[in-house]
N, C-alpha and C positions, 0 to 999 in steps of 0.2 A: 373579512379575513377567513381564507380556509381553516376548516376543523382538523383532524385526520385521528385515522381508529389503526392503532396497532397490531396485526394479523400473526407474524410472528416475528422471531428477533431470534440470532445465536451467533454468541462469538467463544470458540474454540480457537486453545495455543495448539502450535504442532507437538509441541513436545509435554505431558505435565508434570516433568521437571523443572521447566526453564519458564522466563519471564514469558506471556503473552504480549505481543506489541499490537495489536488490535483494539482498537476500542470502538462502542459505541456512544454516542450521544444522543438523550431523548430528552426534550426539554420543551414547554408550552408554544415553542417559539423556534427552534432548530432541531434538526435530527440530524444527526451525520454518523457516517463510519469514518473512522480513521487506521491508516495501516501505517505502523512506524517500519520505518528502512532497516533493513538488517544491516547491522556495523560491517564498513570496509574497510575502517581505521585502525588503531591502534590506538588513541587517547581511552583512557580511563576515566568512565565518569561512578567508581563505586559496586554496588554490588549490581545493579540495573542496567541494561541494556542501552545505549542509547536511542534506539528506536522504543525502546518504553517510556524514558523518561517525555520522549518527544507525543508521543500519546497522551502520556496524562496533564503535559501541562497545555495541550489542546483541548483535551474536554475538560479540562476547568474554566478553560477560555470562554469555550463555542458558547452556552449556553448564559454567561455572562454579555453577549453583544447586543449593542440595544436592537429592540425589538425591529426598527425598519429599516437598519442601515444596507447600503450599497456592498453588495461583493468588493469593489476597492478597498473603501473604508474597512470593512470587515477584515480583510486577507491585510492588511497594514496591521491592524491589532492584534492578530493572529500571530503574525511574523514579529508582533515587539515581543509577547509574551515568551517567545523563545530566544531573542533576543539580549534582554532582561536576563535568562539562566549564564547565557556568556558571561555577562556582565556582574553578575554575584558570583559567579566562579572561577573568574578569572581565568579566560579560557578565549577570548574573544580573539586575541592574536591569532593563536594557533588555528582555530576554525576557519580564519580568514583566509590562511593560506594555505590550509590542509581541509578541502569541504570535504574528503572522506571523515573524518571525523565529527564531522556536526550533527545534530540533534535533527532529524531528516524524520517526513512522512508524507505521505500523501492521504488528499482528506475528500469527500464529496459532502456536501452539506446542501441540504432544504432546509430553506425559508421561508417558514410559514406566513408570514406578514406580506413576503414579497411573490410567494409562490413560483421558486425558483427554485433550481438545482446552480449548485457551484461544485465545480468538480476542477480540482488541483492535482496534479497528479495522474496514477495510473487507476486509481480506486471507477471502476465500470457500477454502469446502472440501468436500471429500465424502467421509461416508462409509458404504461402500458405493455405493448409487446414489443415493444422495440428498446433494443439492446445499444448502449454506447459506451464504447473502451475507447482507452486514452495510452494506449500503450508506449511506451520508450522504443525508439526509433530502435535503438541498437539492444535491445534485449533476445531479438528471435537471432539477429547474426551469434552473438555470444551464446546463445543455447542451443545452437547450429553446431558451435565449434566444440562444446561441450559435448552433445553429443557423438560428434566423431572422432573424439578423444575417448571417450567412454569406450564405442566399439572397436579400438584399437585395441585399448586395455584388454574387452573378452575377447578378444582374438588372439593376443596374446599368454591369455590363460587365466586371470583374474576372473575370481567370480559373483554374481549380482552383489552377496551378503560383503564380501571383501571393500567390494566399489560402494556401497554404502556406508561400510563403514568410517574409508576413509576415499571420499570423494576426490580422487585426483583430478576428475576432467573439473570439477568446481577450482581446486587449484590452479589446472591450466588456465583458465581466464579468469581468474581472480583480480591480475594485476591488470589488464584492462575494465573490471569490474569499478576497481578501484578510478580510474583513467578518467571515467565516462564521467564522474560526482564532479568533475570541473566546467561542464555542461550543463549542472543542476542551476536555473535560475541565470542563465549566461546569456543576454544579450547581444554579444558582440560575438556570434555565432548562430547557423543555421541549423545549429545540432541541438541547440537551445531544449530544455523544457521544465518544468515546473513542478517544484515541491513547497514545502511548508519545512525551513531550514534556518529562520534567523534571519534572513538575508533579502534583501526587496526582490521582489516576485514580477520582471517584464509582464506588462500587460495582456500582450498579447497571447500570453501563455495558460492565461486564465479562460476557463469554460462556462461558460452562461447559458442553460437552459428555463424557456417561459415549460412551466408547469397546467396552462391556460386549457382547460379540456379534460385535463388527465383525471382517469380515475385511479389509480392503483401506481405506485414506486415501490421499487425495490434499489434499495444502494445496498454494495457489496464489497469487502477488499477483494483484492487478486488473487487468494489462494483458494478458487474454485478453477476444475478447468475450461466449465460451459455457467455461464449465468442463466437460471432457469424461471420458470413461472412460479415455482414453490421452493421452499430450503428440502425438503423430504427428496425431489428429485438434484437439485444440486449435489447434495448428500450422496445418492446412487451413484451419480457418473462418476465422483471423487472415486466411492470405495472400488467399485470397478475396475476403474481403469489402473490405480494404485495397484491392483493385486496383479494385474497384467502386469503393470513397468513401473516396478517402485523407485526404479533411477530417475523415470521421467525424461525420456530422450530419444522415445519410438512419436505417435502418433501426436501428443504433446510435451512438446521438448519444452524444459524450464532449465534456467538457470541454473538450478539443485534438485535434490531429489529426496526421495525417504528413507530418512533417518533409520536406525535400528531403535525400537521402542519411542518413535514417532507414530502418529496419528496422521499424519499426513506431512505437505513437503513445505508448507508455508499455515504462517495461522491464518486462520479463515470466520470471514463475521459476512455476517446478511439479514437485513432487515427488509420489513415488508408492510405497506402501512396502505391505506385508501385513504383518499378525501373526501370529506362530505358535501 
């Protein structure tokens, strides 16, 4: 069984106000980033986030799965464990018919025993120098439309601080934002893809990478705008480019943008480990 030596690790909220929905997981036997889904709902789960709650009751998980199981097997226990929340908080109806409101994230996990990456989700990684994103089919059309709702707005006379602070083009496709969560984990559709929501996970939607050769991984959530060789340069292009276009909707268009007395426009975590 591979060994692996920890090089660096940093998980930052966008805001530090607000809850972080990022996590890490470091454990003899798994490492995973996890990125919890920004709520599209309205259900009320408390003073927490539902994209936190959906982080923490995955890394209490991950590091609990026995030591050599299969990505199936694993992504099944994964998915009870949020499951199970429905289920003590009476909630399960609602989430079934309403998946904007469910406990939603996307996860990449290494396996030490198996010496595999499992990537669910949009969570990107590297190994060695090669980079692999998993991105949602319709996320660049809706940060398309975003953006030229944005530049409508400055052209009509709003300005950058104004549109940050209350993101209208975020409101323009919101309600497609909301749309697309009936897609999450959906089968019986080609628009199909994959999170960690409570709800069985189509196979096909799951990513299996042999780790077999590698020397060096890096897993990361999606609120970097380039995944790089070190966090120090990931770090640089964020604050860079942010100072250029804190909307986010010139050279990389996102969904949202930066907040006023935000850190950046999504939380952001990245790990960096070798094998022995």
């Amino acid at each position: 069984m591979n060994a692996y030596t920890i090089i660096e690790q940093s998980c930052i909220g966008k805001n530090p106000d607000a809850f972080c929905e990022d996590g890490i997981v470091v454990s003899p036997y798994y490492i995973a980033v996890i990125d919890g889904s920004t709520s599209k709902g309205n259900l009320s789960y408390g003073i927490k986030t539902s994209g936190r709650i959906a982080m923490e009751l995955l890394s209490e998980a991950i590091p609990l799965l026995p030591i050599d199981i299969d990505v199936t097997h694993a992504i099944t226990l994964l998915t009870r464990k949020i499951s199970e929340y429905y289920v003590q908080h009476d909630v399960e109806a609602n989430v079934s018919e309403h998946p904007e409101n469910r406990l939603t994230a996307s996860c990449v996990i290494y396996s030490v025993k198996r010496n595999e990456i499992w990537q669910i989700g949009d969570c990107p990684f590297m190994l060695d120098d090669q980079m692999y994103d998993n991105p949602k089919y319709w996320e660049q059309p809706l940060a398309q439309m975003r953006a030229l709702f944005l530049e409508k707005e400055l052209k009509d006379g709003k300005t950058i601080e104004q549109l940050r602070t209350n993101d209208t083009g975020r409101e323009y496709i919101l309600p497609l934002l909301k749309f697309s969560t009936r897609y999450q984990n959906n089968e019986d559709t080609n628009y199909g893809y994959a999170v960690l929501d409570g709800f069985p996970i189509p196979t096909h939607h799951i990513k299996t990478y042999s780790c077999k050769g590698i020397h060096q991984i890096i897993l990361a959530s999606d609120g970097y705008f380039q995944l790089a060789g070190t966090l120090n340069e990931c770090e640089r292009i964020n604050k860079e480019y942010l100072a250029q276009d804190p909307l986010c909707m010139l050279t990389y268009k996102m969904t949202k943008g930066l907040k006023p007395n935000a850190k950046n426009f999504d939380d952001r975590t990245y790990i960096r480990f070798t094998l022995d």
